[in-house]
PDB file of N, CA, C and O in Angstrom:
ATOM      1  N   UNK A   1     104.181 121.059  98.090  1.00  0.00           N
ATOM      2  CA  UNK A   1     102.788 120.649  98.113  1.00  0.00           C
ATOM      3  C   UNK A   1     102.531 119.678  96.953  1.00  0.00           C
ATOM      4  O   UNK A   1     102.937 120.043  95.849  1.00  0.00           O
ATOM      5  N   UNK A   2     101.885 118.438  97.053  1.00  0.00           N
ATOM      6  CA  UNK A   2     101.962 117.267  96.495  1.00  0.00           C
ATOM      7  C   UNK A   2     100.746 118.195  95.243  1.00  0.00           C
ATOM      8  O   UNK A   2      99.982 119.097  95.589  1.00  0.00           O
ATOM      9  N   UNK A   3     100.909 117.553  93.568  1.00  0.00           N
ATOM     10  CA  UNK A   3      99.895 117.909  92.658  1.00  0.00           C
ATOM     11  C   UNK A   3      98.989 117.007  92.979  1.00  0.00           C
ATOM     12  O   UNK A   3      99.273 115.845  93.272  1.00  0.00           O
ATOM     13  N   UNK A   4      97.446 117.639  92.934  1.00  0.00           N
ATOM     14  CA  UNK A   4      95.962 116.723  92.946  1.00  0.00           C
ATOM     15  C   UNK A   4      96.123 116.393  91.843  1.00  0.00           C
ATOM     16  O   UNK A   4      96.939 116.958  91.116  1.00  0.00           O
ATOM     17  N   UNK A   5      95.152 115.091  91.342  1.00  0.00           N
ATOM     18  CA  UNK A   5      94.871 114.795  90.303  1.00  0.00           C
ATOM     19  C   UNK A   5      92.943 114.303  90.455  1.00  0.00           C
ATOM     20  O   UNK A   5      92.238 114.019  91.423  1.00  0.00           O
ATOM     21  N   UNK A   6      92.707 114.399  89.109  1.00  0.00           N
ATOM     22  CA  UNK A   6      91.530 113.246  89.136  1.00  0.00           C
ATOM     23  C   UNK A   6      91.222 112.815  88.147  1.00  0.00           C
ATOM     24  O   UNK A   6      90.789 113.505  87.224  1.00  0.00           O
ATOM     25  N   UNK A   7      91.361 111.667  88.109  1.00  0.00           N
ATOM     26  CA  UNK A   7      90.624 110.596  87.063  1.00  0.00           C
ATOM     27  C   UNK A   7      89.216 111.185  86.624  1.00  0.00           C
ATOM     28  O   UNK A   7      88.431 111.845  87.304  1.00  0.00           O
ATOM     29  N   UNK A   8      89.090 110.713  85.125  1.00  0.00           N
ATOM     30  CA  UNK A   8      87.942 111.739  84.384  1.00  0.00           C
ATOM     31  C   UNK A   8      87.519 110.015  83.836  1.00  0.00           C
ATOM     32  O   UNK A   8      88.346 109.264  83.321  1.00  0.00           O
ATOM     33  N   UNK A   9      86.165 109.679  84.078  1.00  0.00           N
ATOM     34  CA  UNK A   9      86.167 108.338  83.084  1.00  0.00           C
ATOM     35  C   UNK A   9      85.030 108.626  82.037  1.00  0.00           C
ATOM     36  O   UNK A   9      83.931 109.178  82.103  1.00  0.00           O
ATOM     37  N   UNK A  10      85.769 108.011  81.030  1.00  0.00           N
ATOM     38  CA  UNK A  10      84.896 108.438  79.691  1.00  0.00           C
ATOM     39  C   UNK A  10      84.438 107.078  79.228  1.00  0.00           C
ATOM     40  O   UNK A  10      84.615 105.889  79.493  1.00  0.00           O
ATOM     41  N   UNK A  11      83.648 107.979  78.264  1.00  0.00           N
ATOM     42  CA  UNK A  11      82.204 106.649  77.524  1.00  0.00           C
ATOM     43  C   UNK A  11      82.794 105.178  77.219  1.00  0.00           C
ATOM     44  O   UNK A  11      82.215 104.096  77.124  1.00  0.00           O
ATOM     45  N   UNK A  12      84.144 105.525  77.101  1.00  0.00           N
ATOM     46  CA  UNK A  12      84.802 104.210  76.163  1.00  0.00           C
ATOM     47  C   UNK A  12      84.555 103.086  77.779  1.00  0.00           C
ATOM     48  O   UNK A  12      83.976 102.017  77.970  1.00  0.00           O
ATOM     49  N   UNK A  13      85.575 104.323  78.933  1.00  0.00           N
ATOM     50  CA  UNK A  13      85.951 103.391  79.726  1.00  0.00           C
ATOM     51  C   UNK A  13      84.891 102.947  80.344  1.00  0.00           C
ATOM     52  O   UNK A  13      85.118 101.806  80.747  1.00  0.00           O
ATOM     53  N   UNK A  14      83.625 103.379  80.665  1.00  0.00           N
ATOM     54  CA  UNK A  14      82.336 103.234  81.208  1.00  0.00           C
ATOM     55  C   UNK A  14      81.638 102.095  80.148  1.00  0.00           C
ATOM     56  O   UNK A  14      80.703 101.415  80.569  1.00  0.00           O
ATOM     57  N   UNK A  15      82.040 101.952  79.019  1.00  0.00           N
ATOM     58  CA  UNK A  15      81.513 100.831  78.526  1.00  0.00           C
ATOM     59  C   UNK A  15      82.455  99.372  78.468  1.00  0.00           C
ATOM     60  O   UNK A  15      81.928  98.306  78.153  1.00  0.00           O
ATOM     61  N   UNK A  16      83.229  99.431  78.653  1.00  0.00           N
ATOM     62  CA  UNK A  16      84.131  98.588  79.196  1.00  0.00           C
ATOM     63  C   UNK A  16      83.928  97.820  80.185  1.00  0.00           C
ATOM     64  O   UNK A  16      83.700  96.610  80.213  1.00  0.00           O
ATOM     65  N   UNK A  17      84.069  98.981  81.435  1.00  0.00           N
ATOM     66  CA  UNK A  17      84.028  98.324  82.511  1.00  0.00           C
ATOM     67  C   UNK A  17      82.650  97.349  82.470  1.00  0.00           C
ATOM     68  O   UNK A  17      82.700  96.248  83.017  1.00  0.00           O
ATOM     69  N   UNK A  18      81.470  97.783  81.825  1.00  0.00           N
ATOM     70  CA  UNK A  18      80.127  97.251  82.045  1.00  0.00           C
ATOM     71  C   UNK A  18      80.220  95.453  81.550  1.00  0.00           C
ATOM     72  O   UNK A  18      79.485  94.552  81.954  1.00  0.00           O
ATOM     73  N   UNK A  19      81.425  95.342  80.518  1.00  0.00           N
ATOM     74  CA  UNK A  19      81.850  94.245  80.512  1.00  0.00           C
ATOM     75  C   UNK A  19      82.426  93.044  81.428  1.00  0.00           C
ATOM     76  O   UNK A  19      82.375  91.816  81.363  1.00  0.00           O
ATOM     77  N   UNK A  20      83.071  94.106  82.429  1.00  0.00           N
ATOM     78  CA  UNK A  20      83.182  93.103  83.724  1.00  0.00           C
ATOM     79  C   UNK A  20      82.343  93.075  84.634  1.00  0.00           C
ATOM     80  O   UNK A  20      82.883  92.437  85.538  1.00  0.00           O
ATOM     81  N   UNK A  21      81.300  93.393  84.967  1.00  0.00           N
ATOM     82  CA  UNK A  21      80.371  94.220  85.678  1.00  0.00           C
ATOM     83  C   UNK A  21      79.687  92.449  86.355  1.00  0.00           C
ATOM     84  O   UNK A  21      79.344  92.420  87.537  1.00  0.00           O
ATOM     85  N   UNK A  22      79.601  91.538  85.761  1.00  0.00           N
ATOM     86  CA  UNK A  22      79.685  90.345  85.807  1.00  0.00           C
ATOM     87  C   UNK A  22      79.514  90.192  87.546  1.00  0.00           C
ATOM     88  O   UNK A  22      78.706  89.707  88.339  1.00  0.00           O
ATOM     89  N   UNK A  23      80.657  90.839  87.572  1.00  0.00           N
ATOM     90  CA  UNK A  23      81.811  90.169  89.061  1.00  0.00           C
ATOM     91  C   UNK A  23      81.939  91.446  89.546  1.00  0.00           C
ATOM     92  O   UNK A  23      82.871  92.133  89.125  1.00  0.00           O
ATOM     93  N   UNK A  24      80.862  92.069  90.685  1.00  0.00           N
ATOM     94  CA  UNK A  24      81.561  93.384  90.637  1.00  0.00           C
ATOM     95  C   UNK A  24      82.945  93.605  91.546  1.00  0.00           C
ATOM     96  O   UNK A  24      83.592  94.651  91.605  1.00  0.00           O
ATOM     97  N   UNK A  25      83.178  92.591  92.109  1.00  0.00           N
ATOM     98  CA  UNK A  25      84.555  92.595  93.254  1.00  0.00           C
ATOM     99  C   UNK A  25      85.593  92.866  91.953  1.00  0.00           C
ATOM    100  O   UNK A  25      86.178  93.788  91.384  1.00  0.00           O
ATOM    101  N   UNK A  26      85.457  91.810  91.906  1.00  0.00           N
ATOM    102  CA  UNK A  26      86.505  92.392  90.295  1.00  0.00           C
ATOM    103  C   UNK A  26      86.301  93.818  89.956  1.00  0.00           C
ATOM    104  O   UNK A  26      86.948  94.745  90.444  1.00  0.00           O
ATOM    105  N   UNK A  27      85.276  93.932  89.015  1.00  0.00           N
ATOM    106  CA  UNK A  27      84.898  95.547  88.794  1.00  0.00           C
ATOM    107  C   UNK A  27      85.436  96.602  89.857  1.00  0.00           C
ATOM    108  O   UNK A  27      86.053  97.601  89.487  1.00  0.00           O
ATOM    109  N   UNK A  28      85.256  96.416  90.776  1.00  0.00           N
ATOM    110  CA  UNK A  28      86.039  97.215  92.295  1.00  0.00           C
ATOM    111  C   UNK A  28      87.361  97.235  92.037  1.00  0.00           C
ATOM    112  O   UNK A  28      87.943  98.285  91.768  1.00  0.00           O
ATOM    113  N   UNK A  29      87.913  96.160  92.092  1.00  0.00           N
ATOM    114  CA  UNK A  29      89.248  95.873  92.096  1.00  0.00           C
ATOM    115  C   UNK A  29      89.989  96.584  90.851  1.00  0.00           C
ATOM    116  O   UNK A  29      90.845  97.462  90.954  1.00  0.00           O
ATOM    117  N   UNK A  30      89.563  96.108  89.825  1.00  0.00           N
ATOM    118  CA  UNK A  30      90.228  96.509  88.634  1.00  0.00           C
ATOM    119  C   UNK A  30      89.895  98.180  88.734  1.00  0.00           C
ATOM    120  O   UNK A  30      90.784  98.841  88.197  1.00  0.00           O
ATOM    121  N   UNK A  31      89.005  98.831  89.201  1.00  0.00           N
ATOM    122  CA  UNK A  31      88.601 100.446  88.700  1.00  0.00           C
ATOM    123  C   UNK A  31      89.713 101.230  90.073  1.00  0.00           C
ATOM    124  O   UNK A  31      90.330 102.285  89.923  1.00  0.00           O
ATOM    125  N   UNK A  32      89.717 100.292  91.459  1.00  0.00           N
ATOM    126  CA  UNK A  32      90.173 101.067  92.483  1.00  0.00           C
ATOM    127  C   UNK A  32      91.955 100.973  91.641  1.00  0.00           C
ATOM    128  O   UNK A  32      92.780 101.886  91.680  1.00  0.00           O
ATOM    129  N   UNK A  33      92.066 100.191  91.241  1.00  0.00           N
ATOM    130  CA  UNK A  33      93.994  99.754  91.037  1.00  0.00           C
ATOM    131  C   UNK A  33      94.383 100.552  89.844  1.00  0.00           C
ATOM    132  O   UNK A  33      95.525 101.005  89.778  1.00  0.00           O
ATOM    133  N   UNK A  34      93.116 100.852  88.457  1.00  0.00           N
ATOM    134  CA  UNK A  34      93.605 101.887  87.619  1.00  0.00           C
ATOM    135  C   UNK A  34      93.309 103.564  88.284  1.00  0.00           C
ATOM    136  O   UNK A  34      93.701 104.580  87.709  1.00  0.00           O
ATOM    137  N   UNK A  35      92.884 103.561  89.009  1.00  0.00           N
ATOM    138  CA  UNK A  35      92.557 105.179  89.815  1.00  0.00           C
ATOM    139  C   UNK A  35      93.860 105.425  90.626  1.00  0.00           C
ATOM    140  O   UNK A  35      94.491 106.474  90.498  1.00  0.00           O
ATOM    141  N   UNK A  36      94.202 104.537  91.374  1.00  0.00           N
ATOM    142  CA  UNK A  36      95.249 104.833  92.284  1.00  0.00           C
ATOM    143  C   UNK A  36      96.607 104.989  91.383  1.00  0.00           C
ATOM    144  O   UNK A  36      97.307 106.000  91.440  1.00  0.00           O
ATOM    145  N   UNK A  37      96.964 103.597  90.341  1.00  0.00           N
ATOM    146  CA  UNK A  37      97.915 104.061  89.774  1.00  0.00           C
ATOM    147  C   UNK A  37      98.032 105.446  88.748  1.00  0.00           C
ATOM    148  O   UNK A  37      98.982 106.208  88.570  1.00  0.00           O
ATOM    149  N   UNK A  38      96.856 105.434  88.243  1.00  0.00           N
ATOM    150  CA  UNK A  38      96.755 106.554  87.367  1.00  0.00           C
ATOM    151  C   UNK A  38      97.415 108.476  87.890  1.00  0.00           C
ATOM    152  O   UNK A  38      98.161 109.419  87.628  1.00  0.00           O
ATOM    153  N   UNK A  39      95.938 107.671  89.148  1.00  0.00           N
ATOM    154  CA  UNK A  39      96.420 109.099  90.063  1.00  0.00           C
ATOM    155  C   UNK A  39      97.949 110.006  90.446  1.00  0.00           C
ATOM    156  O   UNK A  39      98.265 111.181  90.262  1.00  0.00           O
ATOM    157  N   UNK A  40      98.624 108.912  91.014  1.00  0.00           N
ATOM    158  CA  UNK A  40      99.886 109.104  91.269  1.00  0.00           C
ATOM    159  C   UNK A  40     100.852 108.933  90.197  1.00  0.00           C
ATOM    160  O   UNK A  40     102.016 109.241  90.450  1.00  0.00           O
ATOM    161  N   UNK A  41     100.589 108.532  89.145  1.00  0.00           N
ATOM    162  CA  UNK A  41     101.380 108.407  88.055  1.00  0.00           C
ATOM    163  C   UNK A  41     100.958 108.361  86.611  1.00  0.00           C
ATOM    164  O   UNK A  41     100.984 107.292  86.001  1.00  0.00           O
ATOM    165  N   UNK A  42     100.568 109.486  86.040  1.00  0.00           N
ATOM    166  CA  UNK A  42      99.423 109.616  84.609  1.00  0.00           C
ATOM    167  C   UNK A  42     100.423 109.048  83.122  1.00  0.00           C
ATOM    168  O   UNK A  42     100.011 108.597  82.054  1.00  0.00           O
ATOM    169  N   UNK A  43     101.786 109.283  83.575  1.00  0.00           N
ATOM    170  CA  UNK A  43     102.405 108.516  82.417  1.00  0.00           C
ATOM    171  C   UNK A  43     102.562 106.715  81.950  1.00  0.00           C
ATOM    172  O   UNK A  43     102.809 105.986  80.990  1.00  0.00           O
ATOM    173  N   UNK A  44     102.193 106.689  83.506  1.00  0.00           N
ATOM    174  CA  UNK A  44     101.798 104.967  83.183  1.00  0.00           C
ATOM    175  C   UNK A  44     101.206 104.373  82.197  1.00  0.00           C
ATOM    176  O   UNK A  44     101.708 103.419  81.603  1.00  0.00           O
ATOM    177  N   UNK A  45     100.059 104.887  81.921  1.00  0.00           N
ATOM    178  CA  UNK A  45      98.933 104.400  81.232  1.00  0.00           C
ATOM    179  C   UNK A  45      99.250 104.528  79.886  1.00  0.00           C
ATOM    180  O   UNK A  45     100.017 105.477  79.719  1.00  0.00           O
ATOM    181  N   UNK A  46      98.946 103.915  78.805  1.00  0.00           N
ATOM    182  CA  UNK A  46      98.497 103.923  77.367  1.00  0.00           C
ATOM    183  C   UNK A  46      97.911 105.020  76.772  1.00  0.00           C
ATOM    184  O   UNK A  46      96.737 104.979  76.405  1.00  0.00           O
ATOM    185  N   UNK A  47      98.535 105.898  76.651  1.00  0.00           N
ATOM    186  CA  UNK A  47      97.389 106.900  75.249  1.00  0.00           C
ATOM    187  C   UNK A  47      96.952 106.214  74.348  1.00  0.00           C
ATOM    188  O   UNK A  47      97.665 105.714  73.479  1.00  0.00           O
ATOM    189  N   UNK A  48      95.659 106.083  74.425  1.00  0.00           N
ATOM    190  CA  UNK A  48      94.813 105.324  73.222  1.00  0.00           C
ATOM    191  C   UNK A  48      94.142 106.388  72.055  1.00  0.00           C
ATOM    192  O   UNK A  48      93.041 106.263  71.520  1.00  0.00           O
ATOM    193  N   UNK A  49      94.851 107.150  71.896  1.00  0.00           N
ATOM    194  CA  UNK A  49      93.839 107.754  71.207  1.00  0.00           C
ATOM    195  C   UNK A  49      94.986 109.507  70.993  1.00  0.00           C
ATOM    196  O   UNK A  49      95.790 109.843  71.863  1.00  0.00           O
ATOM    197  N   UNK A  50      94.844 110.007  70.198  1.00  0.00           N
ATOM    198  CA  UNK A  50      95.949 110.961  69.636  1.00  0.00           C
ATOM    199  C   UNK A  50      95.313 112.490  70.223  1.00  0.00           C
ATOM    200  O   UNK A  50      96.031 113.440  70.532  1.00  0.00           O
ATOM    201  N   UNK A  51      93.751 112.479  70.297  1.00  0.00           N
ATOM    202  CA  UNK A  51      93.570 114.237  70.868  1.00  0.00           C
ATOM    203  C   UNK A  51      92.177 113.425  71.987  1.00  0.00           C
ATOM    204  O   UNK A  51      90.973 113.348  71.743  1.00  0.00           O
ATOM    205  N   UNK A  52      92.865 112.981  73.074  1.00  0.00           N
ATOM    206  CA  UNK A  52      92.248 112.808  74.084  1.00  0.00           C
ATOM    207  C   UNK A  52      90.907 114.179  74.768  1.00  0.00           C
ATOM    208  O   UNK A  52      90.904 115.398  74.936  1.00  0.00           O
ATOM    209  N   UNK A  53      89.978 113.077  74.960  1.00  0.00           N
ATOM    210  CA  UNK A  53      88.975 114.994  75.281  1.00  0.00           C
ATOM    211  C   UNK A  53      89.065 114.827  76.644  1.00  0.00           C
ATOM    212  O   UNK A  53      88.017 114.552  77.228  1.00  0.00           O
ATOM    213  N   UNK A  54      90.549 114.979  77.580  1.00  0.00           N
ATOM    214  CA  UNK A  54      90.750 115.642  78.557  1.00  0.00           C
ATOM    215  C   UNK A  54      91.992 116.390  78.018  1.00  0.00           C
ATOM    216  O   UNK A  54      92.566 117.221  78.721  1.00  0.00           O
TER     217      UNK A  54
END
């Protein structure tokens, strides 16, 4: 049985994104492509930060 996951988005990333927010196709694009990769693969990504609050 495959593990669920779910993306948790926090203040940082919610203020971020509001930076592209411009263009929301973009905004779409860029949020659907970090969810999917994230999802299926959580070691991908960058730890930014040393005691993550997930």
């Amino acid at each position: 049985m495959p593990a669920y996951r779910d993306v948790v988005r926090t203040e940082r990333f919610e203020r971020e994104l509001k930076k592209i927010e411009e263009d929301p196709l973009r905004a779409d694009e860029f949020t659907e492509a970090v969810e999917w990769t994230l999802a299926r693969d959580p070691t991908s990504g960058t730890q930014i930060r040393e005691d993550p609050p997930i």
